[in-house]
C-alpha positions as CSV (number, residue, x, y, z in Angstrom):
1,X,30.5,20.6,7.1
2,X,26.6,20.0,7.5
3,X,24.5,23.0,8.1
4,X,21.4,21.4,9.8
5,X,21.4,23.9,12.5
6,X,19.9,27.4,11.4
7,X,19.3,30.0,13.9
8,X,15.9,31.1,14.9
9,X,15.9,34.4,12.8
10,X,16.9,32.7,9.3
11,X,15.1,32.6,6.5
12,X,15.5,30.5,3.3
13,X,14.4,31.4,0.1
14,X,12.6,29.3,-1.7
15,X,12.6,29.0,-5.4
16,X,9.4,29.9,-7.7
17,X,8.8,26.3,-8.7
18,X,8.8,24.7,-5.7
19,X,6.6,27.3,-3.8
20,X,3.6,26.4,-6.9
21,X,4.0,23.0,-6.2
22,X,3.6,23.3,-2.8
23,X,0.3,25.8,-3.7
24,X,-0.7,23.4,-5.8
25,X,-0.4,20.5,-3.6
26,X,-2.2,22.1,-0.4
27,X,-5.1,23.1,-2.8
28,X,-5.6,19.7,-4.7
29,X,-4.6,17.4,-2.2
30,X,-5.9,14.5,-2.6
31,X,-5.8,15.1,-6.4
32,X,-2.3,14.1,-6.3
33,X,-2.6,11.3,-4.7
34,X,-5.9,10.2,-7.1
35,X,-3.5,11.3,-10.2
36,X,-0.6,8.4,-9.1
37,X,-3.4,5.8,-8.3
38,X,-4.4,6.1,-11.6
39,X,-1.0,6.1,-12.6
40,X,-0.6,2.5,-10.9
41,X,-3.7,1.7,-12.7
42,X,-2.9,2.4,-16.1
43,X,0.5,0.1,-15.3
44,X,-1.6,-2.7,-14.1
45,X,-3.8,-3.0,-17.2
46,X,-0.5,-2.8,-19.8
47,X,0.7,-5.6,-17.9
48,X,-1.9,-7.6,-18.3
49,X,-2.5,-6.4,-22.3
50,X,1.1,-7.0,-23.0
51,X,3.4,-9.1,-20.4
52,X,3.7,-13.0,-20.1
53,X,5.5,-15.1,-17.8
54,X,8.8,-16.3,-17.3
55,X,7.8,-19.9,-18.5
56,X,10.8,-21.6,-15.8
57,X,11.7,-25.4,-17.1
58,X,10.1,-28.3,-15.6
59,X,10.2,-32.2,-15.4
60,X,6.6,-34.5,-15.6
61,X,7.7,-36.2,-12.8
62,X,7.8,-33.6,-10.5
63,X,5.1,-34.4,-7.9
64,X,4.7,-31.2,-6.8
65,X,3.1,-30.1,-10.2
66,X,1.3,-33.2,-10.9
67,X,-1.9,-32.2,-8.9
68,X,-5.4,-31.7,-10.8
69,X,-6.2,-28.5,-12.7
70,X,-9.6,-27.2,-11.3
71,X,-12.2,-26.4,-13.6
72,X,-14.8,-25.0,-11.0
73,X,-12.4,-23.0,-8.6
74,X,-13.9,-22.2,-4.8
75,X,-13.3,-18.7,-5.2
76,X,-13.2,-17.6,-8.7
77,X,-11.6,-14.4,-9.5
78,X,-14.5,-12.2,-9.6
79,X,-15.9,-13.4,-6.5
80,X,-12.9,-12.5,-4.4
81,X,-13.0,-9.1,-6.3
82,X,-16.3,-8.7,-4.3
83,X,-15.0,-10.0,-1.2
84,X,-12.3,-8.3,-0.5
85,X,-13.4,-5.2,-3.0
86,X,-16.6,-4.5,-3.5
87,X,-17.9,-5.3,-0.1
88,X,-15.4,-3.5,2.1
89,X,-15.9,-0.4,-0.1
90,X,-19.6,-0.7,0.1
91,X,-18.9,-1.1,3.6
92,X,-16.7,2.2,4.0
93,X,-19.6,3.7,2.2
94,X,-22.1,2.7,4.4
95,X,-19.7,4.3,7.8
96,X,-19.8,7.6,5.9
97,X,-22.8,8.0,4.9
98,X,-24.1,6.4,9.0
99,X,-21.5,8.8,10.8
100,X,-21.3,11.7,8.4
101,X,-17.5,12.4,9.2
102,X,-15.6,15.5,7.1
103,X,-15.4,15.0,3.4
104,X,-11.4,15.1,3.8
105,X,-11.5,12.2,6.3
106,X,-13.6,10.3,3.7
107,X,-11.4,11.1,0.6
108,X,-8.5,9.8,2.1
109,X,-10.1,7.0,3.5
110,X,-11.6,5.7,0.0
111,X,-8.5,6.6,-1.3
112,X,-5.7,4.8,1.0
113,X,-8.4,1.4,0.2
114,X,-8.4,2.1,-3.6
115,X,-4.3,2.2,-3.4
116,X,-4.2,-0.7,-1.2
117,X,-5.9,-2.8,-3.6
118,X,-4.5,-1.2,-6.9
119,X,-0.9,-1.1,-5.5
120,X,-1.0,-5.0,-4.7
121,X,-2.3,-5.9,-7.5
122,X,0.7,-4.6,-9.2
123,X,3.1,-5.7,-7.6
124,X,2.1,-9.2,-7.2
125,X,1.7,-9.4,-11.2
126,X,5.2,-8.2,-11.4
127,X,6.5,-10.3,-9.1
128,X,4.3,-13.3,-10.8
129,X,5.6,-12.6,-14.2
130,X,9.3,-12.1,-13.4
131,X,9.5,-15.3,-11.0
132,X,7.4,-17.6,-13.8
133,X,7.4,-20.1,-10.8
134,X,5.2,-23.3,-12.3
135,X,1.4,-23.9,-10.5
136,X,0.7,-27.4,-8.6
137,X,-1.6,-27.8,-11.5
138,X,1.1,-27.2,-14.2
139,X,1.4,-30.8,-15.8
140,X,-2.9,-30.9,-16.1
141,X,-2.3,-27.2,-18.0
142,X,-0.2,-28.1,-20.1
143,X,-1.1,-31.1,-21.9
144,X,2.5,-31.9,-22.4
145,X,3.0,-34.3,-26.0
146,X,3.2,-37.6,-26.4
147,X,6.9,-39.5,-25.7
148,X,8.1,-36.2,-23.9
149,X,11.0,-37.6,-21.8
150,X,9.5,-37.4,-17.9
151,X,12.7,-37.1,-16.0
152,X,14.5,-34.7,-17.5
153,X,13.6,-30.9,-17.9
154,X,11.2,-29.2,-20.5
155,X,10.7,-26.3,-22.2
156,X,6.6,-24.8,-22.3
157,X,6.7,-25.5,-25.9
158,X,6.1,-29.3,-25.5
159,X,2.4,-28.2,-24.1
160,X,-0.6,-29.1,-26.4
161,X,-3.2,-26.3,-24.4
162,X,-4.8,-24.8,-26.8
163,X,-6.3,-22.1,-24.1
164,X,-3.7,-19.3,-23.9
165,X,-4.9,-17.9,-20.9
166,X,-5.2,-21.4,-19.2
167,X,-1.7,-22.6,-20.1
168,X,0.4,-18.7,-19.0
169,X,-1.4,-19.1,-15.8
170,X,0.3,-21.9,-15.1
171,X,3.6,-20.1,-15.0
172,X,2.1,-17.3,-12.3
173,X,2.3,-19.2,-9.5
174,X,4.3,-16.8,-7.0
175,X,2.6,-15.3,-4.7
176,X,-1.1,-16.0,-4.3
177,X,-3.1,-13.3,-6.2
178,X,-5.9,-14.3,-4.1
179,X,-4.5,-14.2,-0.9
180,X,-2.3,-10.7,-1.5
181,X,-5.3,-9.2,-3.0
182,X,-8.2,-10.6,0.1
183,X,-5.6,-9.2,2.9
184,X,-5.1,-6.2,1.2
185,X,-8.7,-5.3,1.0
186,X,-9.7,-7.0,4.0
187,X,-6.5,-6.2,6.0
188,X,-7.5,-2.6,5.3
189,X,-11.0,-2.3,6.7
190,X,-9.3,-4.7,10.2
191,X,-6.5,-1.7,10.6
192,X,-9.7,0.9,9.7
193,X,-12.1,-0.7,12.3
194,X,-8.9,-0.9,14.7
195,X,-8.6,2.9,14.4
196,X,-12.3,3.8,14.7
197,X,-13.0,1.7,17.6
198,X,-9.6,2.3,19.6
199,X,-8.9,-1.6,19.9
200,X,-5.6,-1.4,20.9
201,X,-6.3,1.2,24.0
202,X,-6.3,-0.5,27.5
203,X,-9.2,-2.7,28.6
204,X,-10.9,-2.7,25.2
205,X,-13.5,-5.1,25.1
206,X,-13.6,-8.0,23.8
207,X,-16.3,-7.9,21.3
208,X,-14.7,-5.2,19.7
209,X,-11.6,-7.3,19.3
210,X,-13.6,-9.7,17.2
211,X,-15.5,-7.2,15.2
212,X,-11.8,-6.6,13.7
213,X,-10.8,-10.5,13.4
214,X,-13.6,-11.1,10.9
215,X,-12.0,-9.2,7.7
216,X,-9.0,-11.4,9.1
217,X,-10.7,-14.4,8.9
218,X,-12.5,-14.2,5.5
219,X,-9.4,-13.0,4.0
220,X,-7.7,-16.2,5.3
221,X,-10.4,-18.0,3.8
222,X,-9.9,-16.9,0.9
223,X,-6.3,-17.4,0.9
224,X,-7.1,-21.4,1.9
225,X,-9.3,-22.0,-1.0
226,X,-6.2,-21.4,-3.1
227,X,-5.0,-24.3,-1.6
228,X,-8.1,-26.4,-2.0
229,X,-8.3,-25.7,-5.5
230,X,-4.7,-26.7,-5.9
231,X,-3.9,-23.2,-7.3
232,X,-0.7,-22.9,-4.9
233,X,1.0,-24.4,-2.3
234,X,1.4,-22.7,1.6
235,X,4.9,-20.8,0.1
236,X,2.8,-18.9,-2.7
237,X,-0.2,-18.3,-0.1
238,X,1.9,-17.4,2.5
239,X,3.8,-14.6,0.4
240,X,0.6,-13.3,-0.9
241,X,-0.8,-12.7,2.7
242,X,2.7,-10.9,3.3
243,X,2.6,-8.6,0.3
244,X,-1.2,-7.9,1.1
245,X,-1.0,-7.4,4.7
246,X,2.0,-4.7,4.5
247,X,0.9,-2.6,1.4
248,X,-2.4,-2.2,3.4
249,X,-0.6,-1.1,6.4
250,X,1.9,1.0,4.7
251,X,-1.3,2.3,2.7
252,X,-3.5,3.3,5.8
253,X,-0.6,4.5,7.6
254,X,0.3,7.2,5.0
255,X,-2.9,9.0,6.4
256,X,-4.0,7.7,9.7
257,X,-1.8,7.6,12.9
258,X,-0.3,4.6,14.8
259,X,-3.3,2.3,15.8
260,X,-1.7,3.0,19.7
261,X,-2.0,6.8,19.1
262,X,-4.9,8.7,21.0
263,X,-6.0,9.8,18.1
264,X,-5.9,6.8,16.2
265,X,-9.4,8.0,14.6
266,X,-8.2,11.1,12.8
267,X,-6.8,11.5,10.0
268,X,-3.8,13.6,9.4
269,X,-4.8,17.4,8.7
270,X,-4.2,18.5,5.1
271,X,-1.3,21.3,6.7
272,X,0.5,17.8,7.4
273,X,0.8,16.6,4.2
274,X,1.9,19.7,2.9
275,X,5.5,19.3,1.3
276,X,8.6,21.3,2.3
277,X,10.3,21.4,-1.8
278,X,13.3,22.1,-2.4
279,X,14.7,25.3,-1.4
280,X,18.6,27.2,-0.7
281,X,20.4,26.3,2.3
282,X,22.0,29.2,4.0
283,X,25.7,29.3,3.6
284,X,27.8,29.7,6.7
285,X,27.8,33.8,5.9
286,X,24.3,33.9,5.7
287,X,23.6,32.4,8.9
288,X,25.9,34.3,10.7
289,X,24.2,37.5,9.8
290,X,21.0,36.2,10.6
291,X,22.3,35.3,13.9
292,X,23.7,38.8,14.3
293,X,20.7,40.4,13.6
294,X,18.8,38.1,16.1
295,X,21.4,39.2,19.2
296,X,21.2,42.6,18.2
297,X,17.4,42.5,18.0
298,X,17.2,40.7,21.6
299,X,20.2,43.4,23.1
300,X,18.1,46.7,21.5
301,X,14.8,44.9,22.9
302,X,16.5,44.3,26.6
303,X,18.4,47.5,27.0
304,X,14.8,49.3,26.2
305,X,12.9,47.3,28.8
306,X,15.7,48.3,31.3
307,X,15.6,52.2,31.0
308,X,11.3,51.4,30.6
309,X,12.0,49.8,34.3
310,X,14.6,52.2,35.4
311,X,12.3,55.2,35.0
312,X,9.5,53.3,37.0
313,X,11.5,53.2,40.0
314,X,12.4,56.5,39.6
């Protein structure tokens, strides 16, 4: 039988453990939340020290693998760390130090950006490594040998790359780094700039509207490039934007209201992020006492306020 419905006058203990956690908790918040970013920190970096790709078989005459490998790429790695990293974060920086809001609006802020991008970066290598789905540029990685049969399906061994890092790149296909990685960042300061400026209230103007479509926009350039460079195809850059686009909203949203909420702008107050624990649920006994207790606290409190008024009219 469930026993969601306590009365009014219940109380329930709580055990020792959980009421420090919750101490804890209210006092170092957002320590606990900084403690599991670097958590999904330290996991990003062993993957990329120790994990290699599913290396998934192929066939030289698949066109779709056959495209040039890009030596000088549009947007190299580091330069789309900047874009969608450095400079939204320099830009964040800039808004608190302008506006001066209160040091827990910009702590979780900072830190719901720092997630974003940290949290997307991880799963996309996950996903990258477990799917081992071959690049465009595959068959110009690889090298394959001479006299390999074309039309039937290879192992990676028959690749001559002598560049490591070249040739188990060519196995992380799925999705776009690039793109999950720009909308993440990007995505975040659009939803951040949505909340600040109250876009989506009634008659906003236009030129607010716009202000928020640019992170938008250089994120999908970004995630084009890929496709310039022959990196992916639209199914890898597509999935990227995806994964980008909802860790940054699930990310701001952990710590900001709905984007339609008046107070779209505000963070939620440290009291709300305070957790409940675990505690003892009242057995049916327990809560009929309490009950008890509350009708025969509401009866002795009644039948004094009737003498109290019966003496008045007297």
């Amino acid at each position: 039988m469930a026993r969601s419905n306590l009365s009014a006058g219940s109380t329930i203990p709580v055990s020792p453990f959980a009421g420090a956690w919750s101490r804890v908790f209210l006092r170092s918040y957002p320590l606990v939340d900084a403690i599991g970013l670097a958590c999904i920190i330290a996991c990003w970096i062993l993957i990329q020290i120790f994990v290699t790709p599913f290396h998934r078989m192929f066939a030289l005459d698949n066109q779709a693998i056959q495209y040039p490998f890009a030596t000088v790429e549009r947007v190299p790695v580091l330069w789309s760390i900047f874009y969608a990293g450095v400079i939204p974060l320099l830009i964040l920086l800039i808004w608190a130090a302008t506006f001066r809001p209160s040091p827990h609006k910009v702590q979780v802020t900072i830190l719901g950006f720092l997630t974003a991008l940290m949290l997307t970066s991880l799963l996309t290598d996950i996903i990258k490594n477990a799917v081992g789905r071959p690049r465009p540029d595959l068959i110009s990685r690889c090298m394959p040998r001479k006299g390999t049969p074309e039309s039937t399906l290879v192992y990676w061994t028959i690749c001559t790359q002598t560049n490591e890092h070249i040739l188990q790149e060519g196995w992380r296909s799925f999705p776009s780094g690039h793109s999950s990685f720009s909308f993440a960042g990007l995505g975040y300061l659009s939803l951040f700039f949505s909340g600040q400026m109250h876009v989506f209230r009634p008659r906003t103007d236009l030129c607010r509207c716009l202000l928020v479509l640019i992170p938008i926009v250089c994120a999908l350039m970004v995630a084009i490039s890929r496709l310039e460079d022959y990196r992916h195809d639209v199914y890898d850059v597509t999935s990227g934007t995806i994964l980008g686009s909802v860790v940054a909203h699930f990310c701001y949203r952990r710590y900001f209201p709905a984007l339609r909420s008046f107070r779209c702008d505000t963070p939620y107050s440290k009291d709300e992020f305070v957790p409940e624990g675990f505690s003892k649920v009242p057995d049916d006994e327990e809560q009929q006492l309490s009950s008890r207790r509350g009708q025969s606290w509401t009866g002795e409190e009644s039948y004094q306020l009737d003498e109290s008024v019966t003496h008045q009219d007297r």
